[in-house]
N, C-alpha and C positions, 0 to 999 in steps of 0.2 A: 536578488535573493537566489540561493543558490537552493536548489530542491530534486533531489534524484527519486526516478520512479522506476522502477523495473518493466523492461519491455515488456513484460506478459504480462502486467499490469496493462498497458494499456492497449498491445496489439486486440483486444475482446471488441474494442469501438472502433475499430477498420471497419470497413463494409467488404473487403478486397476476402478471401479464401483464399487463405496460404496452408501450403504443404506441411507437416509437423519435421520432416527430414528436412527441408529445406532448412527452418528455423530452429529446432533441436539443439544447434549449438547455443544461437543466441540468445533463447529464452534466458538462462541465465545470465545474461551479464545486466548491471545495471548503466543507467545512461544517464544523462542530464537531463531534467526535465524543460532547462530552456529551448525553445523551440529554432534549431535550426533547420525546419523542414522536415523534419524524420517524423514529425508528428503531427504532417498536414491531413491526415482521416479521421484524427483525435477532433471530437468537439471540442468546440472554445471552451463551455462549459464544464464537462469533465477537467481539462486540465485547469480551470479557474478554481475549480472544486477541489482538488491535490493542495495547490498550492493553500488552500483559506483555512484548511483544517486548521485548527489548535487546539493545545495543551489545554490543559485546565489551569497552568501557571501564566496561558498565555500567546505562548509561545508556537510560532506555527509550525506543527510538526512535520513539513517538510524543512526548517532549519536545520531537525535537530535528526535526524533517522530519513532512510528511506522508505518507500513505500510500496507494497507486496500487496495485492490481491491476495487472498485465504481461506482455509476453510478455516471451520473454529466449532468449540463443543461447550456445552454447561457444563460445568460439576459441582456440585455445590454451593449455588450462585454464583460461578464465578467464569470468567471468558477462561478457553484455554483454545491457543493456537500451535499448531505445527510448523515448526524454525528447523532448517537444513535437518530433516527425518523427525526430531524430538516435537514432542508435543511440552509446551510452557505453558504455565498459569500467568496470564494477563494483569498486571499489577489493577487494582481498583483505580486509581490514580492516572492511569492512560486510557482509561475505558472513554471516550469523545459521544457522548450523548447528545451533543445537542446541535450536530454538523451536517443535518440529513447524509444523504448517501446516493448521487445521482446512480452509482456505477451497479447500485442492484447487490453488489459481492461481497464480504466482509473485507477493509481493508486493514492492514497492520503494518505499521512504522516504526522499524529497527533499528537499530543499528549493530555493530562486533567491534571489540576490541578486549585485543589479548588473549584470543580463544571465550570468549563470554559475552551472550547475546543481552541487550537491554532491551528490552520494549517501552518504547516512549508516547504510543498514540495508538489505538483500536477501534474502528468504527464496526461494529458489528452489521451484518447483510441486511438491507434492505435499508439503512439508516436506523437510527435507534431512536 
């Protein structure tokens, strides 16, 4: 299963205290979330937890999008998260209610193509 998570997703479960200049470039990029070692301070359980999320079709949302720690807002019952500056309204249908949420943070499962972001999966902070 191939599953991409963004290193500031999960560099928060280090124990380590790293520099924000030292890593500044890398927070951005995303990686693979199979483990070649890069994510030996990662608990098991957090990255067991990435991977089991699913869709409401099913589907586990690290198939289909990556996954971004976030902040997020109500408006009008509804999720809305912040995607590269923009703030998006969270389709009802990726909202994940029923996946607890070990990581404490709200997470959101993306993807881009063609200039146009999809949201495919949303765990709101603290598990929902």
């Amino acid at each position: 299963m191939r599953c991409r998570i963004t290193l500031a997703a999960l560099l928060v479960f280090t124990p380590v205290m790293l520099t924000p200049v030292l890593f500044a470039p890398v927070l951005s990029t995303a990686v693979l979330a199979h483990d070649n070692g890069q994510f030996g301070n990662v608990p098991p359980e957090i990255r067991a937890w990435f991977k089991s999320v699913k869709s409401h079709a099913g589907v586990p949302c690290c198939d289909i999008a990556d996954g971004h720690r976030t902040d997020y807002d109500m408006r009008e019952s509804k999720y809305w998260v912040p995607i590269n500056g923009e703030w998006m309204m969270v389709p009802p249908e990726a909202v994940v209610e029923d996946s607890g949420n070990p990581t404490g943070d709200a997470v959101v499962w993306y993807s881009e193509s063609n200039g146009s972001v999809y949201i495919r999966c949303f765990v709101p902070g603290g598990g929902a």
